[in-house]
MDAnalysis code that builds the backbone (N, CA, C; Angstrom):
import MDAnalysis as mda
import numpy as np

u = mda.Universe.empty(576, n_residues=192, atom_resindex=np.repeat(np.arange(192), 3), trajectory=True)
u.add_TopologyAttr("name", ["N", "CA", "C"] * 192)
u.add_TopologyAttr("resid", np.arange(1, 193))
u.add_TopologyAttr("resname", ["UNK", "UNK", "UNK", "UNK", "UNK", "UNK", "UNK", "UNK", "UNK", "UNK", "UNK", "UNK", "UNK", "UNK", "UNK", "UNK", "UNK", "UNK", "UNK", "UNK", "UNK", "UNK", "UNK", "UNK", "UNK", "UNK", "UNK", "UNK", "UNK", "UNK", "UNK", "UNK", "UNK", "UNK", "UNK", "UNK", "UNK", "UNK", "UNK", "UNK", "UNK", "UNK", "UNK", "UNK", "UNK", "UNK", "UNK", "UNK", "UNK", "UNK", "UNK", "UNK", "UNK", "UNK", "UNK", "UNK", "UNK", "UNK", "UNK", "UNK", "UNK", "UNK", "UNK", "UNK", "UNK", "UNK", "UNK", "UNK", "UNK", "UNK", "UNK", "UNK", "UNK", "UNK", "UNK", "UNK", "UNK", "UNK", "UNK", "UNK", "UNK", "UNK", "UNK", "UNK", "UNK", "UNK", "UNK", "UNK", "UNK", "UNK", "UNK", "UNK", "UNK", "UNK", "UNK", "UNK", "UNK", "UNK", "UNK", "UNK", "UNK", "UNK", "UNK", "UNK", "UNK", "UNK", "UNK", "UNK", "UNK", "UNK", "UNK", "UNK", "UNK", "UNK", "UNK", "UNK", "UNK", "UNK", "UNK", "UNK", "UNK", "UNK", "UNK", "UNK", "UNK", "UNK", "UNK", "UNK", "UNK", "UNK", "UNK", "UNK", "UNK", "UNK", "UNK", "UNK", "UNK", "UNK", "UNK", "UNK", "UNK", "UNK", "UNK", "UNK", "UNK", "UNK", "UNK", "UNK", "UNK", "UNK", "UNK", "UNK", "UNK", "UNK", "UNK", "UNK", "UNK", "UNK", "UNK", "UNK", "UNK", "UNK", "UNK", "UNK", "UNK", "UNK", "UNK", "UNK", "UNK", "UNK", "UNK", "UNK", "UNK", "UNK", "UNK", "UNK", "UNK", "UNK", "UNK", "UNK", "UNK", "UNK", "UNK", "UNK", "UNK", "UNK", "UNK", "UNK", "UNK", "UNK", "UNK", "UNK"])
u.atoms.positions = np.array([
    [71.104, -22.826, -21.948],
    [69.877, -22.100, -22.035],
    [69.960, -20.870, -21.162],
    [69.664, -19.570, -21.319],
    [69.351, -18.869, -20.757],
    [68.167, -18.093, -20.893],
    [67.616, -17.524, -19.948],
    [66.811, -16.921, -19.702],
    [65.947, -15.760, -20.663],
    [64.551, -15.456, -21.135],
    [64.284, -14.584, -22.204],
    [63.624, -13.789, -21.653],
    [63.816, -12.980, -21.484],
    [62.390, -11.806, -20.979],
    [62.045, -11.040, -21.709],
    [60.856, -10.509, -21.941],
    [59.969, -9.722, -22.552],
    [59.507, -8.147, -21.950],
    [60.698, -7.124, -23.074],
    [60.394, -5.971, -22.041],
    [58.905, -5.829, -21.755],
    [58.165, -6.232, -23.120],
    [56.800, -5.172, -22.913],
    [56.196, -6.081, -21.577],
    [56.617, -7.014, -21.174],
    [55.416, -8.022, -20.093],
    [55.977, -7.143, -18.930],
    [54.392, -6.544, -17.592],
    [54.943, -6.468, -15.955],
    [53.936, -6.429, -15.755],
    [54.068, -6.883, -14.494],
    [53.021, -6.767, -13.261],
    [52.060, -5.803, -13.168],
    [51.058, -5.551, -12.234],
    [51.144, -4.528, -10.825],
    [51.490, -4.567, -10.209],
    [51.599, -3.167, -10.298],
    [52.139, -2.688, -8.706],
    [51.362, -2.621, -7.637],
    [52.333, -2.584, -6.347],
    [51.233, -2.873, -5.327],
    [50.157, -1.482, -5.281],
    [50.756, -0.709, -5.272],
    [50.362, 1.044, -5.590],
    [49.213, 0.658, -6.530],
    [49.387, 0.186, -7.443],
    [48.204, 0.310, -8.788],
    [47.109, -0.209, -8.379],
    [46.908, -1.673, -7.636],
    [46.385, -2.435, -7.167],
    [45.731, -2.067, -6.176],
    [45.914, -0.855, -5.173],
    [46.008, -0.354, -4.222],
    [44.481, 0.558, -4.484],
    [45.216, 1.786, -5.025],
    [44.112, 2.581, -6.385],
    [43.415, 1.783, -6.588],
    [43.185, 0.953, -7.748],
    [42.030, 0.326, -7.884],
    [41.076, -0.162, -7.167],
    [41.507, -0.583, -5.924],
    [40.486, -1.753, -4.929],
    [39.814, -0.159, -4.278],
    [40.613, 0.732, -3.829],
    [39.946, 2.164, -3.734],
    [38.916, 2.588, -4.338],
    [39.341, 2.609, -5.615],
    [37.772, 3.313, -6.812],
    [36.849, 2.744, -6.395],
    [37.331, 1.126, -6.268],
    [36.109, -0.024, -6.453],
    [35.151, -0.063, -5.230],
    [35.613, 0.264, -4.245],
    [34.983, 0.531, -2.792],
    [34.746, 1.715, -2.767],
    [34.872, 3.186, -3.433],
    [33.938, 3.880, -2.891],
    [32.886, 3.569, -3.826],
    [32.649, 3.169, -5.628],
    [32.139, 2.974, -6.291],
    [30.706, 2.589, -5.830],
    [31.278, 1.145, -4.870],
    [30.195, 0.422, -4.478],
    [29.749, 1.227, -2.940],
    [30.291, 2.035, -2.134],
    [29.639, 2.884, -1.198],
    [28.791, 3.550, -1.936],
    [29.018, 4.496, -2.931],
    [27.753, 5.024, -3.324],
    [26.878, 4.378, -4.092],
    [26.857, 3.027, -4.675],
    [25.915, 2.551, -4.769],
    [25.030, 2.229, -4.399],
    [25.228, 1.189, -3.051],
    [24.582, 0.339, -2.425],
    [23.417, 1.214, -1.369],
    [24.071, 2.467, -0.844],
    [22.659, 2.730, -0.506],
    [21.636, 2.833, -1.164],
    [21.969, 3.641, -2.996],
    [20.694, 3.612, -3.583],
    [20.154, 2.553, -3.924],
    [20.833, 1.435, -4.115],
    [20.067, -0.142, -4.001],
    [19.082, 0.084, -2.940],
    [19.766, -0.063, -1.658],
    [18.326, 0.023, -0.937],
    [17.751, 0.861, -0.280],
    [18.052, 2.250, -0.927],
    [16.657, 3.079, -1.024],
    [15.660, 2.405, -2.269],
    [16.209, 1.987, -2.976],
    [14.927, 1.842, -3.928],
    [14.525, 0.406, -3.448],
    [15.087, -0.394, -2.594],
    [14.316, -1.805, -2.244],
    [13.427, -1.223, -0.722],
    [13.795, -0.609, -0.033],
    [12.939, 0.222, 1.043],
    [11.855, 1.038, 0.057],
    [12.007, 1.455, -0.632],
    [10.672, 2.238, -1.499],
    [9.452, 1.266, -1.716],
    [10.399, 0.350, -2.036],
    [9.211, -0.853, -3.101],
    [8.409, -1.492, -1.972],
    [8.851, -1.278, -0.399],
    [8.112, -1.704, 0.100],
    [6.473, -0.972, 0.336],
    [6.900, 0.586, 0.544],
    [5.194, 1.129, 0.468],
    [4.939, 1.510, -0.362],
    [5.741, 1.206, -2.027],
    [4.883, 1.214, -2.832],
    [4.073, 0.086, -3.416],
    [4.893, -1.522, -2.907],
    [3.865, -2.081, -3.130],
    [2.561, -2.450, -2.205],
    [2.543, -1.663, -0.976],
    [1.309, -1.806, -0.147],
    [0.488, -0.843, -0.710],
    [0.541, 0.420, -1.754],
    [-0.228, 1.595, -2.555],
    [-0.395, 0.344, -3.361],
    [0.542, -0.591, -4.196],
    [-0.339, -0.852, -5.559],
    [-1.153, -2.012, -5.335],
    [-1.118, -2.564, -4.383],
    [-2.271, -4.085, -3.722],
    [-3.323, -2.766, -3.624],
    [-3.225, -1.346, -2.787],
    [-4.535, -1.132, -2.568],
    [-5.398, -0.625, -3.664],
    [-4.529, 0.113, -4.299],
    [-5.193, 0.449, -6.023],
    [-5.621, -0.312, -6.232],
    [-4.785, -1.555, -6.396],
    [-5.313, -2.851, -7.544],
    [-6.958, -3.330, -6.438],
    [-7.005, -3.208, -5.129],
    [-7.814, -3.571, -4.690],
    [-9.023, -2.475, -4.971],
    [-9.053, -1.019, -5.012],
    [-9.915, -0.079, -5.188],
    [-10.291, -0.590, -6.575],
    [-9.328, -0.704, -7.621],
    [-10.158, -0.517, -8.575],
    [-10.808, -2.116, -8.982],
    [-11.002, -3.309, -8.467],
    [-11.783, -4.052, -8.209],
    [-12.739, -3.826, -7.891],
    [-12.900, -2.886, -6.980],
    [-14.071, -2.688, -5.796],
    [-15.201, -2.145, -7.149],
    [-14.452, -1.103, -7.697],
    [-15.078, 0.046, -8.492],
    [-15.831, -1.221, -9.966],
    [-14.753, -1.932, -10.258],
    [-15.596, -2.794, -10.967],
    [-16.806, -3.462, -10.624],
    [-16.217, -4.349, -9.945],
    [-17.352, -4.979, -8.811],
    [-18.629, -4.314, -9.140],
    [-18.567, -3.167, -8.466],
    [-19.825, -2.134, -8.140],
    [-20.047, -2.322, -8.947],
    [-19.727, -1.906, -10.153],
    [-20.641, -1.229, -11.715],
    [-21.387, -2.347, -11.868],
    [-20.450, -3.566, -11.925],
    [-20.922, -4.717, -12.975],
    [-22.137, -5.385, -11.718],
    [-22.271, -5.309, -10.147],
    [-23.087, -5.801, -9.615],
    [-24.709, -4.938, -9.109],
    [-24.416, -3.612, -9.370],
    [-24.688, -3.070, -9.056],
    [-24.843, -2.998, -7.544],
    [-23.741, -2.970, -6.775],
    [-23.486, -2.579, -5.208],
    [-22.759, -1.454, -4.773],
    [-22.668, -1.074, -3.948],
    [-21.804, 0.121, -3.252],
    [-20.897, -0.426, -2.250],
    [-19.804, -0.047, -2.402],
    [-18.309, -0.753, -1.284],
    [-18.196, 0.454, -0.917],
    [-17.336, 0.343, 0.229],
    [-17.050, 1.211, 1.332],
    [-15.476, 0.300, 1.646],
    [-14.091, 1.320, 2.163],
    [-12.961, 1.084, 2.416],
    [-12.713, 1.993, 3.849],
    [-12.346, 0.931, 4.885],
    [-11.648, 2.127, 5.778],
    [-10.711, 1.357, 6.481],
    [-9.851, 2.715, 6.198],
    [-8.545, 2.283, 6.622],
    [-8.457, 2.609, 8.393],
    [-7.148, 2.215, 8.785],
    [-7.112, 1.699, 10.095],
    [-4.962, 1.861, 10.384],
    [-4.480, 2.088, 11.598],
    [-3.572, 2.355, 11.460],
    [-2.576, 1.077, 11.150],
    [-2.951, -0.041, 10.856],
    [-1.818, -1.001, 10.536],
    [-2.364, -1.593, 9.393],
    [-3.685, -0.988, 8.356],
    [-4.247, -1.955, 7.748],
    [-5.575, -0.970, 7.073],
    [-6.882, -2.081, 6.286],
    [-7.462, -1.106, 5.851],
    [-8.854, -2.368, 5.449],
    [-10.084, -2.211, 5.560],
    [-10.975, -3.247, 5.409],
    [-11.976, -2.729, 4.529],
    [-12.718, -3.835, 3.608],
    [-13.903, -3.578, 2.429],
    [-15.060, -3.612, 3.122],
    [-15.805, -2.938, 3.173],
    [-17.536, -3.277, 3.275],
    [-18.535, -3.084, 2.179],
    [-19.392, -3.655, 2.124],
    [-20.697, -3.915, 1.279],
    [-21.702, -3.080, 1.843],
    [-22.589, -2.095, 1.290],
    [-23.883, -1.590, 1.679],
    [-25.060, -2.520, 1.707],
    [-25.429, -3.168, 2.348],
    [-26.732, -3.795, 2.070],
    [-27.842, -3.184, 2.126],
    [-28.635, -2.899, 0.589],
    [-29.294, -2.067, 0.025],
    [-30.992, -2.370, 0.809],
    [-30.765, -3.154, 1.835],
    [-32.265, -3.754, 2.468],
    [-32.485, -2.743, 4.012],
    [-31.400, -3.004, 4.808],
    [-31.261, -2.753, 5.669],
    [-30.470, -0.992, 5.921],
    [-29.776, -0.639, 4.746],
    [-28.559, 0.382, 4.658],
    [-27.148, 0.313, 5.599],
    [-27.120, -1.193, 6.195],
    [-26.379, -1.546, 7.258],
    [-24.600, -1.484, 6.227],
    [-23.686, -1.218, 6.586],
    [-22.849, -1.675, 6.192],
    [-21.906, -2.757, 6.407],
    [-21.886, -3.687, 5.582],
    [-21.149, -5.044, 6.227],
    [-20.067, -5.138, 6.106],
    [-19.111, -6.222, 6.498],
    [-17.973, -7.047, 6.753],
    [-17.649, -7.665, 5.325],
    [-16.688, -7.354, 4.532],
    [-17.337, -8.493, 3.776],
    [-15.982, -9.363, 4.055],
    [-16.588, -10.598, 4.175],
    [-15.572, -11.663, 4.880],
    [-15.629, -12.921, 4.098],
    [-16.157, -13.297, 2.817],
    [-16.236, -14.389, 1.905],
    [-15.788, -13.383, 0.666],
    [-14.971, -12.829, 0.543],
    [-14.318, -12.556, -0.625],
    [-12.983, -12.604, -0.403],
    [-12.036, -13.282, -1.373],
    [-11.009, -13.726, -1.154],
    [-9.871, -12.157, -1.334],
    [-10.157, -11.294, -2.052],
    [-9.292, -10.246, -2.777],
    [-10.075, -8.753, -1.733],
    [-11.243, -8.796, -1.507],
    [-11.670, -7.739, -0.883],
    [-12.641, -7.973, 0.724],
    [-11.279, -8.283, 1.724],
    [-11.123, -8.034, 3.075],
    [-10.212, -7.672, 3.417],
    [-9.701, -7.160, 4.690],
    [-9.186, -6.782, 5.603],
    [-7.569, -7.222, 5.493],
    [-6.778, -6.326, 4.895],
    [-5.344, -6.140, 4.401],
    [-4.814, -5.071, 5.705],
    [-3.216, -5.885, 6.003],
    [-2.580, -5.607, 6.694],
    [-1.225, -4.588, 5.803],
    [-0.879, -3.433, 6.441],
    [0.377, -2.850, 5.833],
    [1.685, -3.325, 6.368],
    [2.577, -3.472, 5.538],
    [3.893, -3.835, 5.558],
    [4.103, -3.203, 6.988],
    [5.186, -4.101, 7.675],
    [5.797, -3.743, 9.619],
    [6.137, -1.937, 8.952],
    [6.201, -1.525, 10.372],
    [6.765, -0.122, 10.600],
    [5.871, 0.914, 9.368],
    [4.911, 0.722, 9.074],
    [4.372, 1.580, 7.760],
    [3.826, 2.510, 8.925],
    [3.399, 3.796, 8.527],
    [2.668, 4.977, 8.937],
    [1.391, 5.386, 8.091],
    [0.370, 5.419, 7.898],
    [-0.350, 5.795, 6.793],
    [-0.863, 7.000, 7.187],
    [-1.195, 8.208, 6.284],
    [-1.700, 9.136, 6.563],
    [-3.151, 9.451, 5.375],
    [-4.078, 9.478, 5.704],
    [-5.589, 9.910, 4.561],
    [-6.087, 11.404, 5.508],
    [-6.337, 11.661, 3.747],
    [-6.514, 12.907, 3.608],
    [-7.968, 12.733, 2.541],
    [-8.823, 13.478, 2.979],
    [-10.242, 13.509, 2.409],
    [-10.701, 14.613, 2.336],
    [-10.971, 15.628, 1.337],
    [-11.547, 16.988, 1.270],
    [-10.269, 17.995, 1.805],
    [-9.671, 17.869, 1.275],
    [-8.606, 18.277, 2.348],
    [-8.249, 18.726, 3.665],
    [-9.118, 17.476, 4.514],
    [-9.028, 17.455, 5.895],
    [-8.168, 16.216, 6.370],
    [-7.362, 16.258, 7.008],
    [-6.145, 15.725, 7.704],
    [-7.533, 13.950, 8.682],
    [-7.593, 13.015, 8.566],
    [-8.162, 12.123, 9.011],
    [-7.663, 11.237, 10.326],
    [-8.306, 11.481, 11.246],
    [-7.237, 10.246, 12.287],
    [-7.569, 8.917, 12.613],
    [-6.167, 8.009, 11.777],
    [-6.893, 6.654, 11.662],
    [-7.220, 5.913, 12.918],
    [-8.136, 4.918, 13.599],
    [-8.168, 4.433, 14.475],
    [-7.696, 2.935, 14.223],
    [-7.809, 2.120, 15.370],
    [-7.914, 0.605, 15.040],
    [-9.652, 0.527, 14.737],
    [-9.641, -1.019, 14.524],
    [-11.113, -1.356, 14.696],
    [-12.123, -1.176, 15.950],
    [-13.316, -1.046, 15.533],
    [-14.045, -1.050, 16.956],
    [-14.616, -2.254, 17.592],
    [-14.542, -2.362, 18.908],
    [-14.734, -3.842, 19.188],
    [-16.145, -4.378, 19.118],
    [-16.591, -5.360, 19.053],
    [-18.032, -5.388, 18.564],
    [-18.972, -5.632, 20.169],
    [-19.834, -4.995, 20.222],
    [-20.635, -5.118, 21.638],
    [-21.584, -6.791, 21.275],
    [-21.219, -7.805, 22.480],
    [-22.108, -8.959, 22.200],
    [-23.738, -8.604, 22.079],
    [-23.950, -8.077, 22.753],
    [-25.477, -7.185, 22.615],
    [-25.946, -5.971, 22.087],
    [-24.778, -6.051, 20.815],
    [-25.365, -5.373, 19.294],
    [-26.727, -6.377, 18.874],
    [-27.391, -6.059, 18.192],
    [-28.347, -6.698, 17.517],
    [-27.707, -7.244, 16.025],
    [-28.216, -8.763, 16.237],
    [-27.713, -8.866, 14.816],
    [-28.535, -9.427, 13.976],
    [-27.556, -8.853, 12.374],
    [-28.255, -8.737, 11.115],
    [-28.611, -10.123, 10.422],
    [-29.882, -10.660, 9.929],
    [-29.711, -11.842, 9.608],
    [-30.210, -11.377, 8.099],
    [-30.007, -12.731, 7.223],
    [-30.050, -12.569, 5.601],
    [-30.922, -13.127, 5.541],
    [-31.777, -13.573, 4.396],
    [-32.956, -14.161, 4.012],
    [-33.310, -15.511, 4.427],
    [-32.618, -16.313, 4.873],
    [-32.270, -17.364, 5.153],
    [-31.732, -17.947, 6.396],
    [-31.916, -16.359, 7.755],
    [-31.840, -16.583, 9.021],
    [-29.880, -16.513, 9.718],
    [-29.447, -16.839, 8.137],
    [-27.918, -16.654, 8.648],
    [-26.955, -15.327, 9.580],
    [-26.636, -15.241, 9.923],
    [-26.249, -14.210, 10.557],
    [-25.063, -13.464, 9.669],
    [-25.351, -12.141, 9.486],
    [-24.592, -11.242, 8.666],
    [-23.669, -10.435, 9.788],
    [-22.782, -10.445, 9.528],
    [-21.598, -9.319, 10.652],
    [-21.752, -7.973, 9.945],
    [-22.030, -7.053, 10.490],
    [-22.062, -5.824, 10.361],
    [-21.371, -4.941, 10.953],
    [-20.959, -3.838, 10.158],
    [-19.534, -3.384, 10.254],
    [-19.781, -2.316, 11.669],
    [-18.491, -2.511, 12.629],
    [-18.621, -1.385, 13.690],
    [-18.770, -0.016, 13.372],
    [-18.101, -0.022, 12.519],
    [-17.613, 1.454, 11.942],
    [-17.616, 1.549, 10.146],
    [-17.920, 3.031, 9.961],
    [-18.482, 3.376, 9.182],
    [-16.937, 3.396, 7.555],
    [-17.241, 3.106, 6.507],
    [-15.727, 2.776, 6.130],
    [-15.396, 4.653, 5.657],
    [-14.411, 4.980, 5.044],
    [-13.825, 6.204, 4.922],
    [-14.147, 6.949, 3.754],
    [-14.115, 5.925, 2.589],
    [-14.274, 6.289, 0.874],
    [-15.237, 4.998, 1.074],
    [-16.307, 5.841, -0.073],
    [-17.495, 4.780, -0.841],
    [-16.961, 4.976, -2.281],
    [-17.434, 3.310, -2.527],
    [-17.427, 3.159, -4.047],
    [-18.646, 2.952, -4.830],
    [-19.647, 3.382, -5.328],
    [-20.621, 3.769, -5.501],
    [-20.983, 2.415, -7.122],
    [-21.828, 2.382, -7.135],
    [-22.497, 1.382, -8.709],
    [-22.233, 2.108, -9.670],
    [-22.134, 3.563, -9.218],
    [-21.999, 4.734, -10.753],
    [-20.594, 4.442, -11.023],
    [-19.867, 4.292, -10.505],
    [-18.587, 4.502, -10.618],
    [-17.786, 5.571, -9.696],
    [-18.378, 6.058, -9.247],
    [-17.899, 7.481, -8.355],
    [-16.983, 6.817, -7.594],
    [-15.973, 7.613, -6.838],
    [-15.428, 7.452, -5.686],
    [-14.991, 8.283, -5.106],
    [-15.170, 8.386, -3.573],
    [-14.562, 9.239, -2.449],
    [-13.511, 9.437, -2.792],
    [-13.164, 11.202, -3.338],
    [-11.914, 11.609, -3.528],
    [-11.062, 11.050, -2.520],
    [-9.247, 10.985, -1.923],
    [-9.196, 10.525, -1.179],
    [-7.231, 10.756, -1.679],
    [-6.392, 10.946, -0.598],
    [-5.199, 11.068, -0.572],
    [-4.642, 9.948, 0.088],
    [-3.962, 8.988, 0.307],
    [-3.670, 7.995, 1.352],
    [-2.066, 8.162, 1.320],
    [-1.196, 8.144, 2.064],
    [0.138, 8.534, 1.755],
    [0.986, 7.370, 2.725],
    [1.519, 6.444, 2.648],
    [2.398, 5.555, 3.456],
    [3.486, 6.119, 4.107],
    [4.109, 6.179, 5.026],
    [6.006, 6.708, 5.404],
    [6.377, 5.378, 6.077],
    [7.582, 4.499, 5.443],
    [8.266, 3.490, 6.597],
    [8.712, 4.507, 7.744],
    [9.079, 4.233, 8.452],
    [8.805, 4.427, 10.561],
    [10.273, 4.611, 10.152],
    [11.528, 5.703, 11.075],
    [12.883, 5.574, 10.830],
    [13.163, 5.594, 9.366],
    [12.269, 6.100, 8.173],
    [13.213, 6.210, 6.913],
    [12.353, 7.640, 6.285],
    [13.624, 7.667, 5.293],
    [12.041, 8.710, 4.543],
    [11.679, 7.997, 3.307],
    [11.213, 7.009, 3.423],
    [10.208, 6.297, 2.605],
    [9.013, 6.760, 2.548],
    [8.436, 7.398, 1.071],
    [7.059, 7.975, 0.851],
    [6.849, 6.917, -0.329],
    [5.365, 6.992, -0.535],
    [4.442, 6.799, -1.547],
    [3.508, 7.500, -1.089],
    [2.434, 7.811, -2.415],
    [1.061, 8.147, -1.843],
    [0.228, 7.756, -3.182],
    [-0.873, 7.284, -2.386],
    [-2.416, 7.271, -3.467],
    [-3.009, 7.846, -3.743],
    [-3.608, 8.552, -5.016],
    [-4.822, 9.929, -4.907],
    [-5.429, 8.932, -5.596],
    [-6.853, 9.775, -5.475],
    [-8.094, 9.214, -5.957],
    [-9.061, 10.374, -6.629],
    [-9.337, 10.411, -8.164],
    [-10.508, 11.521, -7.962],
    [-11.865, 11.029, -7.697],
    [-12.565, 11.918, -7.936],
    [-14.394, 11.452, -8.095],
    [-14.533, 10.492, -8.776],
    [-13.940, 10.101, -10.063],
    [-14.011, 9.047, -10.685],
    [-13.497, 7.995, -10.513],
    [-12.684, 7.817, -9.808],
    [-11.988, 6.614, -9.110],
    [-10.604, 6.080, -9.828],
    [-10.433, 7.839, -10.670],
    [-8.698, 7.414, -11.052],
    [-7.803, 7.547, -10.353],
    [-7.104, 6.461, -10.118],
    [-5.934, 6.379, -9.369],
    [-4.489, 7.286, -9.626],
    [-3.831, 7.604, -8.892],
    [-2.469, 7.757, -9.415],
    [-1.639, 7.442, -8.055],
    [-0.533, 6.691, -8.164],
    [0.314, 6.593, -7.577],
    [2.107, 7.339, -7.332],
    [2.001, 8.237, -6.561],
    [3.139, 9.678, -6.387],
    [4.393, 8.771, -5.850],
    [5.246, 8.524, -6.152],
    [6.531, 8.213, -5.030],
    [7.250, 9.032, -4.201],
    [7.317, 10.633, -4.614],
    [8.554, 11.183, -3.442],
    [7.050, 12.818, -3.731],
    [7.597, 13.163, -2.466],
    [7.157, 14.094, -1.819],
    [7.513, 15.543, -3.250],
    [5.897, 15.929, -3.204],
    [6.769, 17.032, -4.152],
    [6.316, 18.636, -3.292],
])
C-alpha cells in the first residue's frame, strides 16, 4: 500500500489564519462600541418614554375625569399632582399606582426648558410640621404638595409646552421630550 494524496486538498496557513483572526478583531472593535452606544441610549430614552407614556395618561385622565394634573420634575426624578378644585391646593397624589413620584435612571442629568427659559431643577421641599393641613370630606388628611408642579395638564386637554432633555453623566447620551399646547409628544434622540 502506498500512500494517495490529493493535490487539490491543503491547509492554512499560519499567515492566512493570522489575517483572518485580524479582520475578525478589528471587525468586532468597531462594532461593539456601537452596541453600546445604542444600549447606553436606551437607557434615557427609556426614562423619556415611561414619562410620555406617563404625561399622556395624565392628559387622559384629565379629559375623561374632568381634573387638572400638574408634573414637576426634580433633579433625580419627577412627581404628579392633582388640583383640588375645592380648596385650589395642589396635591400629592400618592394612591395612584402609574402617576407618582418616578425616579431617573443612576447618573441621568435632566435639563427643562419652558417658554424658552432655561429652568433650575431643585430636590423636593421639606414639609414644615406646622403647615396646616388639608382634610377631605371625611376628616382624612390630604398631603399637599410643597411645591408648585412645572407643566399643568388641564381637563381641556392643554398642556404646558415644555422641553425636558436627559444627558447620562460621563457620556454623550441625549434624548429629549417636547411637548406642545396640545400635549403632543415627540421624542428627539441626538442633538440636532
Amino acid at each position: 500500500m502506498h500512500a494517495h494524496t490529493c493535490q487539490g486538498e491543503r491547509g492554512f496557513t499560519l499567515i492566512e489564519i493570522m489575517v483572518t483572526v485580524f479582520i475578525i478583531a478589528i471587525a468586532v472593535g468597531l462594532i461593539l462600541p456601537s452596541i453600546g452606544w445604542v444600549k447606553k441610549t436606551q437607557v434615557t430614552e427609556k426614562d423619556l418614554r415611561e414619562l410620555a407614556a406617563r404625561v399622556a395618561l395624565a392628559r387622559d385622565e384629565a379629559a375623561l375625569q374632568g381634573r387638572n394634573f400638574g408634573v414637576r420634575f426634580y433633579p433625580d426624578g419627577y412627581g404628579f399632582f392633582d388640583l383640588d378644585p375645592d380648596t385650589g391646593a395642589w396635591l400629592t397624589l400618592s394612591d395612584d399606582d402609574l402617576l407618582t413620584t418616578q425616579q431617573f435612571s443612576d447618573d441621568i442629568l435632566p435639563a427643562l426648558v419652558i417658554e424658552e427659559r432655561d429652568i433650575e431643577l431643585e430636590p423636593p421641599s421639606k414639609r414644615d410640621d406646622d403647615d396646616d393641613q388639608l382634610l377631605d370630606a371625611f376628616g382624612n388628611v390630604i398631603e399637599t404638595a410643597t411645591d408648585v408642579p412645572h407643566i399643568v395638564i388641564l381637563a381641556s386637554g392643554e398642556v404646558t409646552p415644555f422641553q425636558l432633555s436627559l444627558e447620562k453623566l460621563g457620556d454623550d447620551q441625549f434624548a429629549m421630550l417636547e411637548s406642545d399646547f396640545l400635549g403632543q409628544l415627540e421624542l428627539v434622540l441626538s442633538r440636532e
